[in-house]
SELORO-834752 format. One record per residue (C-alpha): y, x, z; residue in three letters; residue number from 1. Coordinates in nm, 2 decimals. Layout:
      c2      c1      c3   aa    i
       Y       X       Z  ALA  NUM
...
END
This chain:
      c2      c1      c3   aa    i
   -1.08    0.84   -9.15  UNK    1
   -1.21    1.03   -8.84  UNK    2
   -0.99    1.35   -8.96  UNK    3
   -0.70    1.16   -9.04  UNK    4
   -0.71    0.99   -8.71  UNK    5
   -0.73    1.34   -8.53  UNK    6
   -0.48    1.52   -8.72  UNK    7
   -0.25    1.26   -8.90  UNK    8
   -0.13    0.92   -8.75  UNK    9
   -0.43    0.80   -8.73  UNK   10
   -0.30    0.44   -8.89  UNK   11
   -0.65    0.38   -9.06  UNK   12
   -0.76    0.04   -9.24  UNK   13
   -0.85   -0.27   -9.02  UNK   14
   -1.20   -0.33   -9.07  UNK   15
   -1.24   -0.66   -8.92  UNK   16
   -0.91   -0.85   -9.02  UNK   17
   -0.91   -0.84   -9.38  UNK   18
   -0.57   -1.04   -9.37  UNK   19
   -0.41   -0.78   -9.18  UNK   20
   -0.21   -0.53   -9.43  UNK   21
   -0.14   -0.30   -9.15  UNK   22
   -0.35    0.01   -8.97  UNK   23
   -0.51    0.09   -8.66  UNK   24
   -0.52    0.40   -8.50  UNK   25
   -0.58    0.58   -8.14  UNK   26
   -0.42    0.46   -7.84  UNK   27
   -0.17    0.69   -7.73  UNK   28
   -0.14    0.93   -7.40  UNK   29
    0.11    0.90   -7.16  UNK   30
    0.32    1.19   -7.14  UNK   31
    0.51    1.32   -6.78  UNK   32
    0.78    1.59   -6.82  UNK   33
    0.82    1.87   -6.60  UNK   34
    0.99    1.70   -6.31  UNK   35
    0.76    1.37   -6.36  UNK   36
    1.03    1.16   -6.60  UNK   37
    0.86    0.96   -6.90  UNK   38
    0.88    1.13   -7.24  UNK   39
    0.74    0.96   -7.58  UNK   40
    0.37    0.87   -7.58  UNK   41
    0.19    1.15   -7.77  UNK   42
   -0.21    1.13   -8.01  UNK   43
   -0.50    1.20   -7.78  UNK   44
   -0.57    1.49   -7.97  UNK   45
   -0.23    1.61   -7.93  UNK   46
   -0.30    1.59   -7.58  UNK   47
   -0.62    1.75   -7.61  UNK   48
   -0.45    2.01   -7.77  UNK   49
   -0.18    2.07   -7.50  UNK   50
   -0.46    2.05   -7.20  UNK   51
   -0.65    2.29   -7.40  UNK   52
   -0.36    2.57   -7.37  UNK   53
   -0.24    2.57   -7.05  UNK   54
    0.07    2.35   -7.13  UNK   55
    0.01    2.02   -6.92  UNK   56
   -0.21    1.90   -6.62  UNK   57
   -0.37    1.58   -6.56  UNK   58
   -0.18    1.38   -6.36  UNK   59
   -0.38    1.03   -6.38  UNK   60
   -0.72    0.92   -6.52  UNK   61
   -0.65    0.57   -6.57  UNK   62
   -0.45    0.52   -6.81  UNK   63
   -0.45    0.89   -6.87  UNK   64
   -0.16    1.02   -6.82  UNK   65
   -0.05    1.41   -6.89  UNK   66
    0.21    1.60   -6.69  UNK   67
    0.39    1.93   -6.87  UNK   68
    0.42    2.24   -6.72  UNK   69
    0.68    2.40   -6.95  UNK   70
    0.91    2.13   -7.09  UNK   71
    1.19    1.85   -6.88  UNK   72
    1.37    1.59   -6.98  UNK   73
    1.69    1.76   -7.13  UNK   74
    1.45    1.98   -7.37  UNK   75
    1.30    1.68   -7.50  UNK   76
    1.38    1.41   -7.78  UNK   77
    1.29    1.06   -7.63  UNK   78
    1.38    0.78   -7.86  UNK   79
    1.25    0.51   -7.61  UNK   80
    1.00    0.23   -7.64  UNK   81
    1.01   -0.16   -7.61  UNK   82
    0.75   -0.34   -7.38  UNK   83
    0.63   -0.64   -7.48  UNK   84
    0.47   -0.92   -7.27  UNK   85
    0.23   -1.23   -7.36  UNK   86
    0.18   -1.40   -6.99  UNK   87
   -0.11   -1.62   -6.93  UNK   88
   -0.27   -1.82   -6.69  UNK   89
   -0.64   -1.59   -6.68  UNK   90
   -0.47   -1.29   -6.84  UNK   91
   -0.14   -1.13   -6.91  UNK   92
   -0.09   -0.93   -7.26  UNK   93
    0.11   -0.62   -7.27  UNK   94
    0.19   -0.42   -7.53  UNK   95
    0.41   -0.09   -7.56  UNK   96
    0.60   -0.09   -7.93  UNK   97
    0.83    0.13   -8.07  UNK   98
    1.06   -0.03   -8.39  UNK   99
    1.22    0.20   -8.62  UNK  100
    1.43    0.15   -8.98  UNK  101
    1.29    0.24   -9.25  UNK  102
    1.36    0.20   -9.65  UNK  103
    1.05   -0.03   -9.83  UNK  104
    1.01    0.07  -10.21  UNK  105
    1.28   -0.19  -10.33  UNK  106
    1.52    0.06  -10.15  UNK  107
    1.58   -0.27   -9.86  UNK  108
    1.65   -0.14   -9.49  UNK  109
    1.33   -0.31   -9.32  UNK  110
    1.22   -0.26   -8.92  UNK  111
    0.87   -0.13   -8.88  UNK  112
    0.72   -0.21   -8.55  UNK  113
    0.36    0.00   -8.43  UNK  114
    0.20   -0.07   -8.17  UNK  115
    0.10    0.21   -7.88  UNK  116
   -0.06    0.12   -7.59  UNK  117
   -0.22   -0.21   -7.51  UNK  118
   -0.33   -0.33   -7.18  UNK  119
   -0.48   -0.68   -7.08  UNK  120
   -0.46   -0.77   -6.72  UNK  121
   -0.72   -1.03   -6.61  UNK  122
   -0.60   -1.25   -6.26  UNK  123
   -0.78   -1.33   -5.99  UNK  124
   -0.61   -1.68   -5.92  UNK  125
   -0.94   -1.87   -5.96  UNK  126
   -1.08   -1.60   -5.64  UNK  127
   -0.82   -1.65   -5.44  UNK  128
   -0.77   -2.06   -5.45  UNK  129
   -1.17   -2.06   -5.39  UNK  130
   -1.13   -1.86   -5.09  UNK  131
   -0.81   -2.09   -4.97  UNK  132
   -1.05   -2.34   -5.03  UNK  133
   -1.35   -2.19   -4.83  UNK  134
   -1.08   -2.11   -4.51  UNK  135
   -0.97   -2.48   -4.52  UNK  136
   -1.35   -2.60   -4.55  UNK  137
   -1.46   -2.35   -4.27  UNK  138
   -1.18   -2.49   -3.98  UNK  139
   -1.23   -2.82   -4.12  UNK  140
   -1.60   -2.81   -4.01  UNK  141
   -1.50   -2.67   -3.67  UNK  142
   -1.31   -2.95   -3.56  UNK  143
   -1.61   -3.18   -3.62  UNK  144
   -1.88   -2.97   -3.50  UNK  145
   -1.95   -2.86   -3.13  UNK  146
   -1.73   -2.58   -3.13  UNK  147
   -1.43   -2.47   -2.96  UNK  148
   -1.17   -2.76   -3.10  UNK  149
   -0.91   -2.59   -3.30  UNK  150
   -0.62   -2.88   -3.35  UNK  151
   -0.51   -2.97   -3.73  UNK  152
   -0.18   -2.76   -3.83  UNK  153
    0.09   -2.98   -3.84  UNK  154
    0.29   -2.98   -4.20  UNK  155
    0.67   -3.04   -4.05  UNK  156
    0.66   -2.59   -4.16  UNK  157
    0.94   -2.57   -4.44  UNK  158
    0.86   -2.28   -4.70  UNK  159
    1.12   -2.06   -4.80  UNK  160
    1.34   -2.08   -5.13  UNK  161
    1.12   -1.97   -5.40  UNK  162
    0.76   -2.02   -5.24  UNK  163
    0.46   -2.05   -5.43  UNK  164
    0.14   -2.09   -5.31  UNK  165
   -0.15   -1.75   -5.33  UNK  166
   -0.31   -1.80   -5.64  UNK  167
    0.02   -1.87   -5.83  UNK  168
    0.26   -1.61   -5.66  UNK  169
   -0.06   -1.37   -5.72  UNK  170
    0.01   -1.35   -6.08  UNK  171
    0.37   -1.36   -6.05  UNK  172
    0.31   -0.99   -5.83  UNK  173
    0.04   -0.85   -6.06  UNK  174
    0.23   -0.89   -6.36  UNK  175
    0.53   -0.75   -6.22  UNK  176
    0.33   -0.43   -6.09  UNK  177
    0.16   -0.35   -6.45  UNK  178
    0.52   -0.35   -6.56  UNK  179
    0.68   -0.17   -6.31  UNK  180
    0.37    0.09   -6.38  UNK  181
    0.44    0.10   -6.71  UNK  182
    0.80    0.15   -6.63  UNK  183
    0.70    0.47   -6.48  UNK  184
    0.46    0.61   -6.73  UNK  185
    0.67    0.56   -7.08  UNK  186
    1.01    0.57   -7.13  UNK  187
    1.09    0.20   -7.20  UNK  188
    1.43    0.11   -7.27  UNK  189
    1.36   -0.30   -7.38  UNK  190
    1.15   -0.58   -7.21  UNK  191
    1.04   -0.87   -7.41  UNK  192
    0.89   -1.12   -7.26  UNK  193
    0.71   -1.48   -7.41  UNK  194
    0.88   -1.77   -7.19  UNK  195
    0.65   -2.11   -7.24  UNK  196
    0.73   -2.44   -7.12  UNK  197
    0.41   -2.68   -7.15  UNK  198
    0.49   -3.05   -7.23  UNK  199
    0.19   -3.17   -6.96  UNK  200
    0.27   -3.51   -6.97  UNK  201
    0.25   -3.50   -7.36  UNK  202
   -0.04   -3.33   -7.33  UNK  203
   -0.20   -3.60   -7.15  UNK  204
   -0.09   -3.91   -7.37  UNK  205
   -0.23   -3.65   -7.66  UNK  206
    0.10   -3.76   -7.86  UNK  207
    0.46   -3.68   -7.82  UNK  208
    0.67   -3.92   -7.57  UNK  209
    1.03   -4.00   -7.59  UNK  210
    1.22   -4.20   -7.31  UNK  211
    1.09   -4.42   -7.06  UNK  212
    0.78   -4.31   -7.20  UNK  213
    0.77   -4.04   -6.95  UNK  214
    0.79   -4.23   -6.66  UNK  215
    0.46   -4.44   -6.78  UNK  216
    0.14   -4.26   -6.71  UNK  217
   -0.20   -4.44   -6.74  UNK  218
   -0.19   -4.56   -6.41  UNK  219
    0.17   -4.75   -6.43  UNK  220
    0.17   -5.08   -6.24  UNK  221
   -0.18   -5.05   -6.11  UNK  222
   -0.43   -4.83   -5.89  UNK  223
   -0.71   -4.61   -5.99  UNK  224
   -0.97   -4.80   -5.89  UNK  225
   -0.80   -5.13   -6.04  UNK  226
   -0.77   -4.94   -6.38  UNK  227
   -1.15   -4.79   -6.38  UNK  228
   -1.28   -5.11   -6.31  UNK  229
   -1.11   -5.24   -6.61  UNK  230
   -1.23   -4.96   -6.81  UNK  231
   -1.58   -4.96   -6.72  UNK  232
   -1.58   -5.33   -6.70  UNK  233
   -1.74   -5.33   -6.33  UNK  234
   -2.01   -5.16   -6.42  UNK  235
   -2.16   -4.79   -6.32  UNK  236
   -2.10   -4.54   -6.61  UNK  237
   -2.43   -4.38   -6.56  UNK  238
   -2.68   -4.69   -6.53  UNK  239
   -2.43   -4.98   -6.63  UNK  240
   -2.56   -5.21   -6.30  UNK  241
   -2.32   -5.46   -6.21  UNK  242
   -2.25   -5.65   -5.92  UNK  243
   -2.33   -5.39   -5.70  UNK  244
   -2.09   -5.14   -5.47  UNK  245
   -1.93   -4.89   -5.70  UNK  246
   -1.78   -4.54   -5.62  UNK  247
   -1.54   -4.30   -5.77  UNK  248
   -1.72   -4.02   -5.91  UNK  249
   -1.63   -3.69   -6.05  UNK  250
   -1.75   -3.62   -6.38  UNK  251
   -1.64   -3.23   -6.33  UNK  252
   -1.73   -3.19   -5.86  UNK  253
   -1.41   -3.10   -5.76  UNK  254
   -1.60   -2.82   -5.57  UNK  255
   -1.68   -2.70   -5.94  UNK  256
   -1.28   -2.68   -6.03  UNK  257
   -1.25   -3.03   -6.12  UNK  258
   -0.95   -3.20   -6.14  UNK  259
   -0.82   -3.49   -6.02  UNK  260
   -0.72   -3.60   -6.36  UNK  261
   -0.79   -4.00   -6.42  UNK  262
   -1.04   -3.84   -6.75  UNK  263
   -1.26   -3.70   -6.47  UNK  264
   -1.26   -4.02   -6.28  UNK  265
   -1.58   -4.29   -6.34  UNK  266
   -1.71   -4.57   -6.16  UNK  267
   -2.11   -4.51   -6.04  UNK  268
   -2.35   -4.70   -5.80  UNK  269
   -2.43   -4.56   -5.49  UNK  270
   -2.75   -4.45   -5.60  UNK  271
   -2.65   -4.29   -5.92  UNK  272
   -2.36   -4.13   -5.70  UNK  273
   -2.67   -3.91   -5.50  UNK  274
   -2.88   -3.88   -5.73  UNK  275
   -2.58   -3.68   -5.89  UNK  276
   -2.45   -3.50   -5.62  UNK  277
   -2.20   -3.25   -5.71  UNK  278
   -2.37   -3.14   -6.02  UNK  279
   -2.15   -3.16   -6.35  UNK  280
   -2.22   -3.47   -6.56  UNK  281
   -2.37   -3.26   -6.86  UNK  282
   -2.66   -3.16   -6.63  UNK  283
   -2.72   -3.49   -6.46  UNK  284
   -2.72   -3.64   -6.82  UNK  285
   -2.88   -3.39   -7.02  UNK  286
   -3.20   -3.61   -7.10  UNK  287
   -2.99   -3.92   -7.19  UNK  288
   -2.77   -3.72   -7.46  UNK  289
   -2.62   -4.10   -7.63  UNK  290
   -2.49   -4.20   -7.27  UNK  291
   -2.37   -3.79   -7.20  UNK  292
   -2.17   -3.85   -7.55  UNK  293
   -2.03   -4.18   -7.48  UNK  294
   -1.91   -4.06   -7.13  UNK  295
   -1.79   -3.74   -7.24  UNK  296
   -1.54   -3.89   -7.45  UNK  297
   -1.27   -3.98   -7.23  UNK  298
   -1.29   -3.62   -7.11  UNK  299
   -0.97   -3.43   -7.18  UNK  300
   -0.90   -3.07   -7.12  UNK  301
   -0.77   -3.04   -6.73  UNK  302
   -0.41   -2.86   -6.69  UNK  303
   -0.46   -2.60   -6.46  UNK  304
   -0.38   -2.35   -6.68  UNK  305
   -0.04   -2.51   -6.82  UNK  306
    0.07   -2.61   -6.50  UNK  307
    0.04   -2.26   -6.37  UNK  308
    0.22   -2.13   -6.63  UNK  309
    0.51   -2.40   -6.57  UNK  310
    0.55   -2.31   -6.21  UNK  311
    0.54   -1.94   -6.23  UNK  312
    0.80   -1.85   -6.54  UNK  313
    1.12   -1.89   -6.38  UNK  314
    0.98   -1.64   -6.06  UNK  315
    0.86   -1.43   -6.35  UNK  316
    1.14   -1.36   -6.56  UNK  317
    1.33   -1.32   -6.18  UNK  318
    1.11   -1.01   -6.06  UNK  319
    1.14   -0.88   -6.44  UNK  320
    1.47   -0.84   -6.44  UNK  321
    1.44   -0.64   -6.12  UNK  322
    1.33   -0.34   -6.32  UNK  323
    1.68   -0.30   -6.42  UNK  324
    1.59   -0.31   -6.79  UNK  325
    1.73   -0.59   -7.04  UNK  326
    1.51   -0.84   -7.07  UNK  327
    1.46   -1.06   -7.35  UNK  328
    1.27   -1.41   -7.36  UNK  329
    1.12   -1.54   -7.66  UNK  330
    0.95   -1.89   -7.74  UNK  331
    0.58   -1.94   -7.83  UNK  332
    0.66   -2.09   -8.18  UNK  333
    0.81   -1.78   -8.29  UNK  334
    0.51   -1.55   -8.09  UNK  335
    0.27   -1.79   -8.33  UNK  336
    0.43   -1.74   -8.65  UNK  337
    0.47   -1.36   -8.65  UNK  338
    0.07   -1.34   -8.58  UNK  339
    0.01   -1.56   -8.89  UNK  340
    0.24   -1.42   -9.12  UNK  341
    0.10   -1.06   -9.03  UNK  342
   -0.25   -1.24   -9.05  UNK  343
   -0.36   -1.08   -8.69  UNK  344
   -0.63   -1.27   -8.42  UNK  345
   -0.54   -1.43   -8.15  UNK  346
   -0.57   -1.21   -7.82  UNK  347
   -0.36   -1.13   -7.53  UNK  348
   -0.25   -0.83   -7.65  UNK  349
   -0.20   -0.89   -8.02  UNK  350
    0.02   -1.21   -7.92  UNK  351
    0.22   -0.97   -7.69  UNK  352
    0.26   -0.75   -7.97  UNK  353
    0.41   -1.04   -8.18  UNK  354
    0.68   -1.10   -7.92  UNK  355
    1.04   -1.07   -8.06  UNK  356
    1.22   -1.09   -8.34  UNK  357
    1.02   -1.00   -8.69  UNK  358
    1.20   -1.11   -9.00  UNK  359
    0.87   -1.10   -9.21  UNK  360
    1.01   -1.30   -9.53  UNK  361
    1.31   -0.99   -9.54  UNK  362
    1.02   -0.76   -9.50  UNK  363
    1.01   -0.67   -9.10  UNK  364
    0.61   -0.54   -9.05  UNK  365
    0.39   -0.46   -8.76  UNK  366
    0.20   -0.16   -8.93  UNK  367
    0.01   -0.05   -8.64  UNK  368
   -0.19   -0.20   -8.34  UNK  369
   -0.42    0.05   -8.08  UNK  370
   -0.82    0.01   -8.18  UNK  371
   -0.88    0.00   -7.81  UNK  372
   -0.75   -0.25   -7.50  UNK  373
   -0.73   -0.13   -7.14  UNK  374
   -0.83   -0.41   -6.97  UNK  375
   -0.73   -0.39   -6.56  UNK  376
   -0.90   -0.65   -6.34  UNK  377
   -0.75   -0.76   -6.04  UNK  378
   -0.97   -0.67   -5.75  UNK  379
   -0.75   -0.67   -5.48  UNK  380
   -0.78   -0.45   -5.20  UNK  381
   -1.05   -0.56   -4.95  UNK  382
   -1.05   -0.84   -4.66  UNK  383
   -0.89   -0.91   -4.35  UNK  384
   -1.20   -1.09   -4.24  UNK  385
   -1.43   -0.86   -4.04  UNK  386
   -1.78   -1.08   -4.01  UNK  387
   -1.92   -1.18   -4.31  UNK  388
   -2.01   -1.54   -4.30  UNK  389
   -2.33   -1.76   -4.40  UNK  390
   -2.27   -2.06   -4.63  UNK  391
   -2.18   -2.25   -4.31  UNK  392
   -1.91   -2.08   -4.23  UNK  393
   -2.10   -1.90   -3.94  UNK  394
   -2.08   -1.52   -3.91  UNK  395
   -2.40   -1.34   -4.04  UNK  396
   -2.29   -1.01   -4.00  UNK  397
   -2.05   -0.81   -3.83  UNK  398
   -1.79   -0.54   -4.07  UNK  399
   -1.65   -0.19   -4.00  UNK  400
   -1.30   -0.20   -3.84  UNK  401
   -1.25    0.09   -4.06  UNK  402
   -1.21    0.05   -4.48  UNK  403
   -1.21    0.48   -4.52  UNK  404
   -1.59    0.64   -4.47  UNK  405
   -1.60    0.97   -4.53  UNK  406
   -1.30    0.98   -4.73  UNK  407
   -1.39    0.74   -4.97  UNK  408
   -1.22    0.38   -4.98  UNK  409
   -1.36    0.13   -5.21  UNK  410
   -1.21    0.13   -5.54  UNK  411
   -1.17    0.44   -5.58  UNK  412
   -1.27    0.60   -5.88  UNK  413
   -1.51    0.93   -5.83  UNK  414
   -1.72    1.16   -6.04  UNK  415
   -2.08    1.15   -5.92  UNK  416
   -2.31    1.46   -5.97  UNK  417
   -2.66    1.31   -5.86  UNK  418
   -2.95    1.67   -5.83  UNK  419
   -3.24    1.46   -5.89  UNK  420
   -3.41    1.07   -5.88  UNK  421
   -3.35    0.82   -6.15  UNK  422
   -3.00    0.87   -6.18  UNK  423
   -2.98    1.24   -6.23  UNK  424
   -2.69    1.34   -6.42  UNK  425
   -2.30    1.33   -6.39  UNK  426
   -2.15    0.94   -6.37  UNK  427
   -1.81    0.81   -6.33  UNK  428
   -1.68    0.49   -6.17  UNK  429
   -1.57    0.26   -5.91  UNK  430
   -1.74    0.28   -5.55  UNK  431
   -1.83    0.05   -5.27  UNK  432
   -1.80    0.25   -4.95  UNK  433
   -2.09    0.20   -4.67  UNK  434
   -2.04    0.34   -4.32  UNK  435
   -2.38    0.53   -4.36  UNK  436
   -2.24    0.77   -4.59  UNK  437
   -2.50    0.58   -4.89  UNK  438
   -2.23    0.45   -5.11  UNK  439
   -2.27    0.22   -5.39  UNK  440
   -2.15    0.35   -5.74  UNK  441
   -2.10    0.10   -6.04  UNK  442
   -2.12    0.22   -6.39  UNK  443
   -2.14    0.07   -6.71  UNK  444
   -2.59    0.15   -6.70  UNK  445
   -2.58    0.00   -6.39  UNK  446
   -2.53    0.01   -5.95  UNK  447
   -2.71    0.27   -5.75  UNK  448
   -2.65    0.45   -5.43  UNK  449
   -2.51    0.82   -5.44  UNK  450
   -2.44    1.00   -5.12  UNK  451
   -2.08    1.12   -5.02  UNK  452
   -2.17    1.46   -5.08  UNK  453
   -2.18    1.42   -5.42  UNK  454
   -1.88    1.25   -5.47  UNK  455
   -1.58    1.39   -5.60  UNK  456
   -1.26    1.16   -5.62  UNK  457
   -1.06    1.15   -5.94  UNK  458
   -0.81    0.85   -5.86  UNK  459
   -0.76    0.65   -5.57  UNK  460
   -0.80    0.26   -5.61  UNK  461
   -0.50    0.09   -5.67  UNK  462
   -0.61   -0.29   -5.65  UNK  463
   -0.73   -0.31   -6.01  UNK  464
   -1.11   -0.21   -6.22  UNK  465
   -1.06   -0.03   -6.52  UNK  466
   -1.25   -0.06   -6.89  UNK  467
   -1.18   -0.09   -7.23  UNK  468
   -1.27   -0.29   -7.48  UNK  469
   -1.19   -0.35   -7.91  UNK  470
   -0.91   -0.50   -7.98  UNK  471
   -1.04   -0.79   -8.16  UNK  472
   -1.34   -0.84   -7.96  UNK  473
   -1.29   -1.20   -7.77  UNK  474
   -1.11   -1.18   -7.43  UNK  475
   -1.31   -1.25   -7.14  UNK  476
   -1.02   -1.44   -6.98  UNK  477
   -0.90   -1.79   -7.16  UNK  478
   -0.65   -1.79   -7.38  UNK  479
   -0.41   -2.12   -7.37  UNK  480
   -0.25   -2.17   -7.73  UNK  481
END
């Protein structure tokens, strides 16, 4: 297998999807010509092979990316490739295909799509609305406290045409980069896309709705307190006293990410209400496991996620088609049955890989899928803020008005050779600058400090962490279906 993946295709057997009747093989290099156009994707050893004589330079470490030295664009034979996109609220699939025609043994014309290069961009929407959050809380607290009084902002401020808040327009802009970047790297001719409209009010009811059914919600012709009091039949959820003051409680603190979904609402005494505090409802009821189960189910799955995905589609497919490529959308149903009638998992990438048309009953068959995922985080590129504040909100700490040290800016990615200590030997990863020259190095054994001296810089940071993972190992970022 290991000789055939070096020297052949490198399409060897799946070994952990028996269903799957297709191979997987190497992800493949990106290849640069002579004056920096995209040419077809080439086998790592391939590239190995061309690095080894002379023929092409390194160009960029992650993802690698080759440059030659003795070929352009008119010498070359560039059939173009299709990228395919599976957008998601946590994470964004993408996946670079190439589809060609071949004859199947009944002599039938039949489409054969591989798969090349996978990629799974993880979001940081949940960072960002916890730092909106945090601002708000901090100037909040500053017009109560003895302070310098800072006056509410007033909200007559219109927003432009096609405004979305941070968190949401954040993975409208990260998506669009990883494609754009892609654009650059491999000769794409084709953009498919997944567009996914989430029925949230249906979701809710947990059946489908048809006319005026939409316009009555749970709450129709009464209040929220009216309608937990009928529910909980004036009692506290947690102790069931009655004919005492009862609050509205959180099951899931809203400084926890809970919604403010009528599932996570509860009536509660006053002492059961502090004795909670903002802890989640699991914790405050773990010893009383009947009362935790009888509580817990009302408890739907919040929306966050669907919602998200609502809101940012349309602003999606709009930056897209920027790229000046034709773009194609596709629905989720047909996304869902290409992945079941080739019998693959359910991932980011392998659902972006199922994008488009697949006539699977004629015999249309994805035959290939890379063994490994580059996974990019988005880490942004630093803050604006320069104190670091306590949990109050008050500053601890003063910060450098200057992000460079020494040449280095965090995120970059260097080569460390460390002489001697604990970490002697030659590392490679992201860094964390410090103005004393000490600057902290992450790799996957661990952090440490390594001095600037023995640094070397391989690629500058661009916003995002870099690692890889198997494909069919879980994601690390939630997956809606």
């Amino acid at each position: 297998m290991a000789q055939a993946a070096e020297n052949g295709s490198s399409d060897a057997p799946p070994q952990s999807n028996p269903s799957y009747e297709g191979g997987v093989g190497a992800s493949r290099v990106f290849v640069l010509s002579k004056e920096g156009n995209p040419l077809m994707p080439c086998h790592p050893a391939r590239a190995r092979e061309l690095l080894g004589k002379g023929r092409a330079v390194v160009t960029r470490q992650v993802p690698f990316t080759i440059r030659l030295k003795d070929r352009t664009l008119a010498e070359s034979e560039v059939d173009g490739v299709q990228l395919r996109i599976d957008p998601g609220s946590k994470g964004t699939g993408f996946v670079l295909t190439d589809e060609k025609k071949e004859a199947n043994e009944h002599g039938t014309t039949v489409t054969i799509r591989r798969g090349l290069v996978s990629v799974e961009l993880q979001h940081r929407a949940d960072q960002i609305r916890l730092c909106m959050q945090q601002r708000a809380g901090y100037r909040n607290r500053r017009r109560s406290a003895n302070c310098r009084y800072r006056a509410p902002r007033s909200r007559n401020r219109g927003h432009p045409a096609g405004w979305l808040p941070p968190s949401l327009r954040h993975r409208v802009d990260t998506t669009f980069s990883v494609a754009k970047r892609l654009c650059r790297y491999a000769p794409v001719t084709e953009i498919h896309v997944e567009l996914v409209a989430f029925d949230t009010h249906s979701m809710s009811a947990g059946r489908p709705l048809k006319g005026a059914e939409y316009q009555q919600g749970p709450l129709v012709g009464t209040s929220a307190r009216a309608y937990l009091h009928a529910k909980w039949d004036n009692a506290c959820a947690y102790c069931d006293a009655t004919g005492v003051p009862l609050n509205i409680d959180y099951l899931q603190p809203r400084s926890r990410g809970g919604s403010n979904r009528i599932t996570n609402l509860v009536l509660a005494c006053v002492p059961c209400n502090q004795a909670k505090g903002n802890s989640p409802v699991e914790v405050f009821l773990a010893h009383r496991p009947d009362r935790l189960a009888k509580i817990l189910q009302q408890v739907r799955t919040p929306l966050h996620d669907a919602a998200a995905m609502n809101a940012t589609r349309w602003q999606l497919m709009d930056a897209l088609s920027s790229l000046g490529k034709p773009l194609h959308t596709w629905p989720g149903a047909q996304t869902r049955e290409n992945r079941s009638a080739m019998g693959l998992a359910k991932t980011h990438t392998l659902d972006a890989l199922s994008v488009g048309s697949l006539d699977h009953e004629g015999g249309d068959a994805i035959v290939r899928f890379p063994a490994q995922v580059l996974v990019a985080k988005a880490t942004g590129r630093g803050s604006y803020a320069r104190t670091t504040p306590d949990r109050f909100g008050f500053p601890r700490l003063r910060r450098s008005r200057s992000k460079q040290h020494f040449g280095y800016v965090t995120g970059d990615l260097v080569r460390a050779n460390v002489p001697s200590g604990q970490w002697t030997g030659t590392w490679t990863g992201r860094i964390s600058v410090r103005a004393r020259g000490q600057h902290s190095l992450r790799t996957p054994m661990g952090r440490f400090n390594v001095s600037h001296w023995n640094l070397r810089i391989l690629q500058r940071g661009d916003g995002y962490g870099y690692s890889t993972q198997p494909e069919s190992a879980p994601s690390t970022s939630r997956k809606i279906a």
